[in-house]
C-alpha positions in Angstrom: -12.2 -12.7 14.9 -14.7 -9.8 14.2 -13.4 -6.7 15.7 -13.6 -3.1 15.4 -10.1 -2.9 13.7 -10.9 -5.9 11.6 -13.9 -4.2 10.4 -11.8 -1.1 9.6 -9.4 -2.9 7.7 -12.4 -5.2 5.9 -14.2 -1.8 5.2 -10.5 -0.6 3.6 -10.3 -3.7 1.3 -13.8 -2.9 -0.2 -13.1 0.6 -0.7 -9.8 -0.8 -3.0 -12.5 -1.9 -4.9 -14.5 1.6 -5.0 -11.4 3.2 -5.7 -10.5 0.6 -8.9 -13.8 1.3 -10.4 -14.2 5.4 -9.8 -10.6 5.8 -10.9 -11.9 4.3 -14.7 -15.2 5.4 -14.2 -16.5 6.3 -18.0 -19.3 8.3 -16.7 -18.2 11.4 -15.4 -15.8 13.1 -13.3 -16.1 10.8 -10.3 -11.9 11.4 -9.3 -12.6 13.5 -6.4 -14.8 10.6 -4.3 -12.0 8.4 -5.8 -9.4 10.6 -3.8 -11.8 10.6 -0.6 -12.5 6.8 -0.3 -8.6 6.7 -0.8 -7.7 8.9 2.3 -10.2 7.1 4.6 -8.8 3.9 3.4 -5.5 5.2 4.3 -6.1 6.7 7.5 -7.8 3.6 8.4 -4.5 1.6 7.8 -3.2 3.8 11.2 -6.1 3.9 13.1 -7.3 0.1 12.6 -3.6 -0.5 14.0 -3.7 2.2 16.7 -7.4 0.8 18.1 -6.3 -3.0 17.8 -3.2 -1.5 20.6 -5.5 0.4 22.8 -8.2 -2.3 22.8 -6.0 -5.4 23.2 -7.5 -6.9 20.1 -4.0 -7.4 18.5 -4.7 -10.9 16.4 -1.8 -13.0 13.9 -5.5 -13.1 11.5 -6.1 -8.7 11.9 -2.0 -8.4 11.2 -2.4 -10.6 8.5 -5.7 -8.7 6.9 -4.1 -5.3 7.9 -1.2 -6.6 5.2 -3.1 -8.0 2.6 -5.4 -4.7 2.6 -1.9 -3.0 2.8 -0.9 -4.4 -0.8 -4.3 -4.3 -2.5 -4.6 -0.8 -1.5 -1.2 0.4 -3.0 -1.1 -2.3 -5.8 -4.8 -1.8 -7.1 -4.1 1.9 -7.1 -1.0 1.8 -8.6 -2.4 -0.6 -10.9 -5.3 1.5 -12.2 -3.3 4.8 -12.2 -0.9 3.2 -15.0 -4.6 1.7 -16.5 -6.1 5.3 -17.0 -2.7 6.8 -18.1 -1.6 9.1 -14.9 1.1 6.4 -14.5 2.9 5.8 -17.5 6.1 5.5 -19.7 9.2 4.7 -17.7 7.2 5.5 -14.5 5.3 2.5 -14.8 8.5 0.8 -13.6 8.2 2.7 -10.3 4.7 0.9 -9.8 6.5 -2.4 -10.9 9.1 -2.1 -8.5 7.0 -1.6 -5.8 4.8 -3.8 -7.2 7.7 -6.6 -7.3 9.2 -6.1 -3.3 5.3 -6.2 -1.8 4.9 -9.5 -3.5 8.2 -11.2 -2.7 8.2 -9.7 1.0 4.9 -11.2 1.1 5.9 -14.2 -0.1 9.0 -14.2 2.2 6.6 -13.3 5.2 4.5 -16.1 4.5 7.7 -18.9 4.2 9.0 -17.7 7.3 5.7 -18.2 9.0 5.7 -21.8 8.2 9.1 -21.5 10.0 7.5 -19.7 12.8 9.7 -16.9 12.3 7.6 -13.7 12.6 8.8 -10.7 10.4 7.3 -7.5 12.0 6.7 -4.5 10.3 10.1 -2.3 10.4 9.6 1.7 11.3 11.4 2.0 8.0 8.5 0.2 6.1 6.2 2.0 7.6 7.2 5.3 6.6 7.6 3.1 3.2 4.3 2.8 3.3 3.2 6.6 4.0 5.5 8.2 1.4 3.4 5.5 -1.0 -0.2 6.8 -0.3 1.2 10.2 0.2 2.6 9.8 -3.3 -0.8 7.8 -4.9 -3.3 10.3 -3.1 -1.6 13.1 -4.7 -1.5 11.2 -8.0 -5.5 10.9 -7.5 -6.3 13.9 -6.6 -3.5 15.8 -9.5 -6.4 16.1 -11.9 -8.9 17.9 -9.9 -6.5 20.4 -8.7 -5.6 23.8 -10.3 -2.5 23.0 -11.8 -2.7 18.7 -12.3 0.2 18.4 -14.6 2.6 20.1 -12.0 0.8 18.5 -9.5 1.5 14.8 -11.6 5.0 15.6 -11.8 5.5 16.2 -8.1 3.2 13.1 -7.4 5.3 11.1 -9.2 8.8 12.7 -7.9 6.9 11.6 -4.5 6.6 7.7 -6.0 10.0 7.5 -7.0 10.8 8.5 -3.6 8.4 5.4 -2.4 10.4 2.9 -4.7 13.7 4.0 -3.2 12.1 3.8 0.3 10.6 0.3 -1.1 13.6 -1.5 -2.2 15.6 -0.4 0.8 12.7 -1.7 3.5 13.0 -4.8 0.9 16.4 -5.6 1.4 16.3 -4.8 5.1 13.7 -7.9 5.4 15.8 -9.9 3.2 19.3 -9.1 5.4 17.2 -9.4 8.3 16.0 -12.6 7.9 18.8 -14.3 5.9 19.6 -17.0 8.6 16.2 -18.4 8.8 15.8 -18.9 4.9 19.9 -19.1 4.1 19.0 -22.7 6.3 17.4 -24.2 3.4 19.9 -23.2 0.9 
């Protein structure tokens, strides 16, 4: 169904792409259009949502894009930042962790929907999911700034902030849904 907040949220998968390459980028300082293509594909994860309300174009295929372009913009990210060294050491395992609940609430998601159980988005997840691109945009942006490594260390203060938010939202789906998948067991 092509829709205005499909397109959005099409548009905010490609720029994951944009954002993987300029954060590696070899050829010159290219972080601060790294950092901008990042906030507009973050903004666009409200405002797709907010347009697909107001418009009555809600669809189980734009909540299911607006999810995967959800994880591939915190997960390719995360992924890079470790790649190019702003991420690393023992806070790689914060991008793990987060890295490890979006795939198995994903996973969980998608069993229950052969179930025809649907698992909405909590409030709690989605300020899970702010404090993460609050956290990764300030990780971005840390090295054009005045003072990046103080700048790094609150980003990353910020991310272990996301992973506590992360495995909580996590085990809220889990407890939330353990009677449709504790049938099985």
């Amino acid at each position: 169904m092509i829709t205005i907040p499909n397109i959005l949220t099409i548009l905010r998968c490609i720029g994951v792409f944009a954002i993987a390459v300029l954060l590696v980028w070899p050829f010159g300082d290219v972080r601060f259009a790294a950092l901008v293509i990042f906030v507009l594909a973050a903004v666009t994860d409200w405002f797709d949502g907010y347009l697909a309300r107001k418009l009555n174009q809600i669809s189980s295929f734009g909540r299911m894009l607006d999810s995967i372009a959800d994880k591939l913009l915190v997960g390719v990210t995360l992924l890079m930042l470790c790649a190019e060294g702003t991420i690393g050491g023992l806070n790689a395992l914060a991008a793990a962790l987060i890295l490890i609940r979006e795939i198995g609430i994903s996973g969980l998601r998608e069993h229950l929907g052969t179930k025809g159980v649907v698992v909405p988005a909590t409030m709690f997840a989605k300020w899970k999911t702010t404090v993460q691109l609050v956290a990764l945009a300030v990780l971005i942006g840390a090295p054009i700034t005045g003072a990046p490594q103080t700048v790094v260390i609150f980003g990353l203060v910020l991310l272990w902030i996301a992973v506590v938010l992360t495995l909580v939202s996590g085990w809220q789906y889990i407890w939330g849904t353990r009677m449709a998948w504790k049938e099985e067991a």
